[in-house]
N, C-alpha and C positions, 0 to 999 in steps of 0.2 A: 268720702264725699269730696274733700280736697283734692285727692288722686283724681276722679272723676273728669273732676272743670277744669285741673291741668291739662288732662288729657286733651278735652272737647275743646281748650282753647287751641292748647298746641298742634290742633288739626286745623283749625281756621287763619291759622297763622302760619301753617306749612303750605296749605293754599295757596294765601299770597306769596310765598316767597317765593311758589313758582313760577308765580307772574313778573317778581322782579328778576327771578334769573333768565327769562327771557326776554324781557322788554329793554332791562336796562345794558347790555352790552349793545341792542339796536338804537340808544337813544329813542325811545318809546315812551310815554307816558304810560303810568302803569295803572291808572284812573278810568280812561278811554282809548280804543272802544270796551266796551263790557270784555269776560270773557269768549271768545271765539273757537270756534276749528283752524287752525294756521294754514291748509288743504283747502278746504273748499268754502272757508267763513261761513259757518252756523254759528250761529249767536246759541250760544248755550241756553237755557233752561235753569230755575233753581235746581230741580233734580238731579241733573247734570254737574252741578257745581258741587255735590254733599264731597265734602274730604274722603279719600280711601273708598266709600260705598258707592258712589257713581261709578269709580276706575273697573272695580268689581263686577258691578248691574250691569257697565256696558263692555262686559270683556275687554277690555282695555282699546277699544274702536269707537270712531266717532259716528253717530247715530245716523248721519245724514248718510256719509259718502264710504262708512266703513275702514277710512284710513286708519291704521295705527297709533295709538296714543303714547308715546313717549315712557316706559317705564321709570321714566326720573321721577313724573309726579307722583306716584304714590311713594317713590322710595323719599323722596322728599318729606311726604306728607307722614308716613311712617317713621322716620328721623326724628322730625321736629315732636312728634307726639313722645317719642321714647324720652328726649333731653329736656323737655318739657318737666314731665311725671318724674326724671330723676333730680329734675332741677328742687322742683319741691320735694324729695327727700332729703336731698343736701340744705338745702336750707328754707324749713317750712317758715318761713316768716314773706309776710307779702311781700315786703320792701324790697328785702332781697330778690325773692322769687322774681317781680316784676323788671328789678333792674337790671339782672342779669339777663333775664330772658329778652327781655324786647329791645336792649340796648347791646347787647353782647353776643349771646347765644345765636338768635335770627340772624345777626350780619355774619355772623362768620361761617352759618350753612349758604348762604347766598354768595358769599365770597369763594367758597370753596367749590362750589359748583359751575359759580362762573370759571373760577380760574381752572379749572379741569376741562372746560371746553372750550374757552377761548383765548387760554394764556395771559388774563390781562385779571388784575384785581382795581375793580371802579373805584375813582377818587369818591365818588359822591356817596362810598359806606365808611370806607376807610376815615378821609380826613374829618366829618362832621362827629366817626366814631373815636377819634382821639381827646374830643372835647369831652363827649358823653364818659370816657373814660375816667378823663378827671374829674368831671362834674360827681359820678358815681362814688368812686374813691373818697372825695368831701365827704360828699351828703354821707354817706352810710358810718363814716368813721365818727359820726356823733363832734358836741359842741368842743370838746375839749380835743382832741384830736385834727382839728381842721388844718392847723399847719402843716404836720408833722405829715399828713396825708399829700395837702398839696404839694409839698418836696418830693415826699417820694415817686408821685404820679410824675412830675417834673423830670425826676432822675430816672424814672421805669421807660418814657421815652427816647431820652439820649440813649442810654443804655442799649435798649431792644434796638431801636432805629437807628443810633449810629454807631452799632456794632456791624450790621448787615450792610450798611451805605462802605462804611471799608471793607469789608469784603467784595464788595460788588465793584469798587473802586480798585481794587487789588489784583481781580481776575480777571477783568476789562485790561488792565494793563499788563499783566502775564500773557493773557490767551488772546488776547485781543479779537476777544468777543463777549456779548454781554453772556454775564454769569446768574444773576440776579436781576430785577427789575425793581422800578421803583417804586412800586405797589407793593411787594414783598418786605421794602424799608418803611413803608408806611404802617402797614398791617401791623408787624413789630413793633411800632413806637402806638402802634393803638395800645396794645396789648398790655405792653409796659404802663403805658395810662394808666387800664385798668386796676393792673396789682401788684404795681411798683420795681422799683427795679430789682429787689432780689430776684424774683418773682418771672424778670426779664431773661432772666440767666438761666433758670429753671427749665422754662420753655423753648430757648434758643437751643439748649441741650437737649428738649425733649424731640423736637420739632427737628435736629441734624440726624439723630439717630433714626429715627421713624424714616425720612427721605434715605439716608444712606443704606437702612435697608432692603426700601424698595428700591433704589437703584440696585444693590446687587441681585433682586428676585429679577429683575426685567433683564438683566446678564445675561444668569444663569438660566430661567425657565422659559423669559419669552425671546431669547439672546438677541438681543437690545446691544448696540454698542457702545463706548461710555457718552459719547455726545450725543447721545439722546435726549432731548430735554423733557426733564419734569419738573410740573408745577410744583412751587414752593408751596404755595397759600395754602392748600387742604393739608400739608403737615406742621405748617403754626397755626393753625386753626383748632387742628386734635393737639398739639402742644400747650393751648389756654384752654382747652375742657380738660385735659388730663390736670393741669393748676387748680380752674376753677371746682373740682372734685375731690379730688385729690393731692393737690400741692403740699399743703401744708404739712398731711401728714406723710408723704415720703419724704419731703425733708425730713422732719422730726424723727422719721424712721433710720434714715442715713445719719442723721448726728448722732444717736443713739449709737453707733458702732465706734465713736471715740468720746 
């Protein structure tokens, strides 16, 4: 039953988030107007609106004018429901479930979709998500715990974020062009917020690997030259669900080898 309402929430919440990956890189309010056709402005319908089951019912076209619907939104809406249902595996306690999901998990499928399409990760997830990070970090680490968390959130900042700020510092003044942006040094020092600066190291290394991979797939298979740019954010974004999941025990698995 748990499983279930993660599910059904994390479909009504992959919803929105497809309205914030559209709205918010046009400076849109994501309130009004209602849902729409972005083609020919039909005002949607409840039934039109159901998560995954409208995309389905209406073959992925919009009812009025028959334009094509964007297959993001259901891959969207399919996402958020899978991290959702595994989020409460990893950790069936509400608290957690809730603070990770709505404050962490959500932004950074919105982050990553923005930044896959328009190169740009918004202050307005990022920087209000580096508060929530600490604030997270506090609250969850119980009464006896509160300092020793808010340092660490403190140092998972510097850490994440101005380890990235020098490199982008570094390759701006080597290549003399930008290498990084400053959404990418934000995103990082979110991250670190969240789960402190070992934590920060973890995912820096998760997140270089993961990108330097696909840049050699886009070489090799789609032959891409090296200055081709790709986005950073969708691989520090899989670098803190690969932590938030999994962190702790690949570490614990790699120190186990000395």
């Amino acid at each position: 039953m748990y499983y279930f309402f993660a599910g059904v929430l994390g479909s009504f919440v992959g919803s929105l988030l497809n309205v914030c990956i559209i709205r918010i890189p046009k400076e849109e309010s994501i309130v009004w107007p209602p849902s729409h056709c972005r083609y020919c402005g039909h005002g949607l319908s409840w039934w039109e609106n159901i998560p995954v089951v409208s995309y389905i019912v209406l073959m992925g076209r919009c009812r009025r004018c028959k334009r094509p619907i964007s297959p993001r939104y259901i891959i969207v809406e399919l996402l958020t429901i899978f991290l959702s249902v595994a989020l409460w595996w990893r950790y069936p306690d509400v608290r957690f479930y809730l603070a990770y999901f709505i404050l962490l998990v959500a932004p950074l499928v919105i982050i990553s979709f923005i930044d896959m399409a328009h190169r740009i990760i918004p202050d307005v997830i990022s920087l209000p998500g580096i508060a929530a990070g600490l604030a997270v970090n506090v609250l969850l680490a119980g009464k006896s715990g509160y300092a020793a968390a808010a340092i660490d959130s403190v140092m998972g900042m510097l850490v994440g974020g101005g380890f990235l700020f020098v490199v982008a510092v570094a390759y701006e003044k080597i290549k003399k062009c930008e290498g990084l942006g400053g959404g990418d040094v934000k995103l990082a020092a979110m991250l670190g917020a969240f789960f402190g600066w070992r934590a920060a190291i973890f995912i820096l290394l998760i997140s270089s690997v993961l990108g330097s991979l696909m840049g050699v797939a886009l070489i090799l298979i789609w032959r891409k030259n090296t200055k081709y740019a790709i986005p950073f954010g969708p691989f520090l974004a899989a670098g803190g669900l690969v932590y938030l999941f999994f962190g702790q025990r690949l570490i614990n698995w790699y120190l186990g080898f000395f």
